[in-house]
C-alpha positions as CSV (number, residue, x, y, z in Angstrom):
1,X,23.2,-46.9,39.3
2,X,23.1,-46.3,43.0
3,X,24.0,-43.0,44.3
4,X,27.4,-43.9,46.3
5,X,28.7,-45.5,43.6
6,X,28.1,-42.9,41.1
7,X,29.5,-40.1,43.3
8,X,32.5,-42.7,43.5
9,X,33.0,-43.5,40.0
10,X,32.6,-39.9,38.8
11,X,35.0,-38.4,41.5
12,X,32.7,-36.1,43.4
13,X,33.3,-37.6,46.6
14,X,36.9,-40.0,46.1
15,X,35.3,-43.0,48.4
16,X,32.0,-45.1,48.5
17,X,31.7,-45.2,52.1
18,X,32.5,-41.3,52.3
19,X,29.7,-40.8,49.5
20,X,27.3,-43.2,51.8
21,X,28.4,-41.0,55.2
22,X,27.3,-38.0,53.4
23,X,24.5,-39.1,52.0
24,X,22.8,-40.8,55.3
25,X,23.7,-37.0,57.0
26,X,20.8,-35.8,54.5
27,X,23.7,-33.8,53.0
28,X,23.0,-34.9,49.2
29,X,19.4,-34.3,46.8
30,X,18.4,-35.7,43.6
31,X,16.1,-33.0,41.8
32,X,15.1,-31.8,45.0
33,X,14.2,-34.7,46.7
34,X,16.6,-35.9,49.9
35,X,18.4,-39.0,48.6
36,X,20.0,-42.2,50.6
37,X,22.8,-44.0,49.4
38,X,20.8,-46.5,47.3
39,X,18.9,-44.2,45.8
40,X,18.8,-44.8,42.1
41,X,20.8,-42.4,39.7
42,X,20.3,-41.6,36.0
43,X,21.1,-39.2,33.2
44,X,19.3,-36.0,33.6
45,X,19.0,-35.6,37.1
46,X,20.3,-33.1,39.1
47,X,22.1,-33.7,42.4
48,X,22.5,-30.9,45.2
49,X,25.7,-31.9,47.4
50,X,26.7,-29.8,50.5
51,X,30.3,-29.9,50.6
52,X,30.9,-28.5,54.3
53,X,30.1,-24.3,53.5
54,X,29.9,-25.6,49.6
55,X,26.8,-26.1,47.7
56,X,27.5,-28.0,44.9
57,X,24.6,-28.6,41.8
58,X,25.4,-30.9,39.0
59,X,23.4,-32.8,36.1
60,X,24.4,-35.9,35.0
61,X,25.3,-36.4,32.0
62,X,26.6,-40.1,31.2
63,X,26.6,-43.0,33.9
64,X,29.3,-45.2,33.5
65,X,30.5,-48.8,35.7
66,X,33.9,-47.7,35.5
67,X,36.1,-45.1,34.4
68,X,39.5,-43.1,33.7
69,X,40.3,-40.4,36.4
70,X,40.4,-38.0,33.4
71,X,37.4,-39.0,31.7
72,X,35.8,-38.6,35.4
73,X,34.5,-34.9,34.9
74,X,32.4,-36.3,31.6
75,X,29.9,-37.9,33.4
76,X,28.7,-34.4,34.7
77,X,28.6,-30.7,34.2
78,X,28.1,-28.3,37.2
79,X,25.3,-26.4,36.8
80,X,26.0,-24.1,40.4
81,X,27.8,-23.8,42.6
82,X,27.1,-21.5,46.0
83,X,29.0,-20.4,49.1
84,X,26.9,-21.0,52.2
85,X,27.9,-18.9,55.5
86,X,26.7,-16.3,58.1
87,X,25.4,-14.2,55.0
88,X,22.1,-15.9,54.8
């Protein structure tokens, strides 16, 4: 599955053409590796997202076409998450 349409579907970002903005800023990583928007997804990676001072880290754990808002969260489990700032 492409990578904006799983950050879609699974309600990390809420729209495919946000996910695709953030991903062409170099903002997202799949198991380390700086990802575009059709960059190929599947279960077991690990995506990094910056989320403005938010670094997010999640593995996927089911790809779905479609699903229920609730039934959203399933398809991953956060495995960090880290405050960025003037600390580092």
């Amino acid at each position: 599955m492409r990578l904006d349409k799983f950050l879609k579907v699974s309600r990390l970002i809420k729209r495919r053409t946000l996910a695709k903005e953030v991903a062409d800023q170099g903002r997202i990583s799949i198991n380390g590796v700086q990802a575009k928007a059709s960059s190929n997804v599947k279960e077991g990676d690990e995506l990094t997202v910056r989320f403005g001072q938010k670094l997010v880290t999640v593995r996927i754990d089911k790809i779905q076409e479609t699903t229920k808002k609730e039934a959203a969260a399933e398809m991953y489990t956060v495995v960090k998450e880290e405050k960025l700032g003037s600390e580092q």
